[in-house]
N, C-alpha and C positions, 0 to 999 in steps of 0.2 A: 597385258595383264587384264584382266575379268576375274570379277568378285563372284563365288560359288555360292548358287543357294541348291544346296543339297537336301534340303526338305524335301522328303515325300513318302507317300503310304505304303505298306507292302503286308503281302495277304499271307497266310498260314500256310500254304504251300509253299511260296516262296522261302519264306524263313526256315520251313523245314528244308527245305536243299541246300539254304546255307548253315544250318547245322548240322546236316550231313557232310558236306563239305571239310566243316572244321571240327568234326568228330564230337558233335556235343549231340547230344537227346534234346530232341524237340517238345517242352509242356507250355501250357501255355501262359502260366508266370513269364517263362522265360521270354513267347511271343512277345506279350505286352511291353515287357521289360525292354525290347530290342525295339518294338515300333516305336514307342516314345522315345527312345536313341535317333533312331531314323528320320521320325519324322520333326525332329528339332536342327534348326539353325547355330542353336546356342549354344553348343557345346557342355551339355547338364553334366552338374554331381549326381552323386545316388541320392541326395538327400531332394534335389530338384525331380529327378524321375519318380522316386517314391512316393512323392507329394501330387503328381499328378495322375499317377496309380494306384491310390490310394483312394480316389474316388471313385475311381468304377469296379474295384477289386479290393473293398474291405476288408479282406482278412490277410492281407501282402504283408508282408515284416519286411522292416530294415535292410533285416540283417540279408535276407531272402534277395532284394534287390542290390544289396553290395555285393555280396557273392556272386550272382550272377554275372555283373559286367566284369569284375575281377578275372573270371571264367570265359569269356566275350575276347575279353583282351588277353588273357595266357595263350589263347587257341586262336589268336588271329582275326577275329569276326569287328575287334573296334580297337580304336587306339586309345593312349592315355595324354593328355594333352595337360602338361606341370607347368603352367608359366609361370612360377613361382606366389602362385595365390596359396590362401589358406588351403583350400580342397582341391582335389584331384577332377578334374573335369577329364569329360570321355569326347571319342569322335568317330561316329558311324561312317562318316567318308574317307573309306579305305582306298578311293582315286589318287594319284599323283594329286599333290595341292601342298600348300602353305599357309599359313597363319601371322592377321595383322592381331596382335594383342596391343590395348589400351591400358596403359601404363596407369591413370585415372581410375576409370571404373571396371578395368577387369574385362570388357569384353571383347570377344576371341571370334574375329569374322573370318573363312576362308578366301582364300583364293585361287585362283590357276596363274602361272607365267611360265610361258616358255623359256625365257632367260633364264629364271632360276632354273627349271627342269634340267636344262642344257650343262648345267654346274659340275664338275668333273671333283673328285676329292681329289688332294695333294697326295703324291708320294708316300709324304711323312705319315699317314694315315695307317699305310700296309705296316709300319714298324708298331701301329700301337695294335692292331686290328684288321679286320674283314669288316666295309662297312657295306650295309646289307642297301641303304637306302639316305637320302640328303632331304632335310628338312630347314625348309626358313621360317625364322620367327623373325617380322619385323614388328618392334616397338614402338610406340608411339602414343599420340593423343588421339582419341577419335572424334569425328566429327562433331558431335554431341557434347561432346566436353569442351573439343576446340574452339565450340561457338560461344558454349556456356563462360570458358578461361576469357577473352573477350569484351562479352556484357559488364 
């Protein structure tokens, strides 16, 4: 297992191929909107994207950036990640991976393992459904809280 840091930059042509790709028009709210997606570790709401778009792009709404990732993710370009927090948090890494979520403070670190990859669905699976893809959520304390729990 290896802990994924999938932060990184990506430039206006790039993003335009991946909106071509998933059938969206490329403007550049929408750039912004998806490089702050991308280039975060933390798995942001809208309300965390907006907040850091909102400083170099004054006239963004809300609502402007909830639409967008809602659109992001109907068309495949990000995922929705619900660990049962208050808000719906997104996930720009559309690689194979899994998710540690902290039970404590909420926070939602990626990872790779081959083990899990390797994970086959049961039989009983095909009677409820067609599953497209296997995702693990392990729960837990995170290390920051586990030290804090502790002291």
């Amino acid at each position: 297992m290896k802990a994924c840091m999938h932060k990184r930059k990506i430039g206006f042509a790039e993003f335009a191929g991946i909106c071509r790709n998933h059938g969206l028009k490329s403007t550049q709210q929408r750039f912004e909107i998806y490089s702050e997606l991308i280039g975060s570790t933390e798995h942001p709401d809208a309300e965390s994207v907006y907040t850091a778009i909102r400083k170099r792009m004054p006239s963004l709404s809300f609502d402007t950036v909830y639409r967008a990732m809602r659109t992001f993710e109907e068309k495949g370009a990000i995922s929705r990640v619900s660990p049962g927090l208050e808000r719906t948090r997104y996930d720009a890494n559309m690689e194979p991976h899994h998710h540690f979520i902290c039970g404590k403070c909420g926070t939602i670190k990626d990872f790779y393992s081959e083990e899990f990859n390797r994970i086959s669905t049961p039989m009983e699976i095909d009677e409820l459904g067609k599953a497209e893809y296997v995702h693990v959520e392990v729960r837990g304390l995170c290390n920051k809280c586990r030290k804090s729990k502790l002291t």
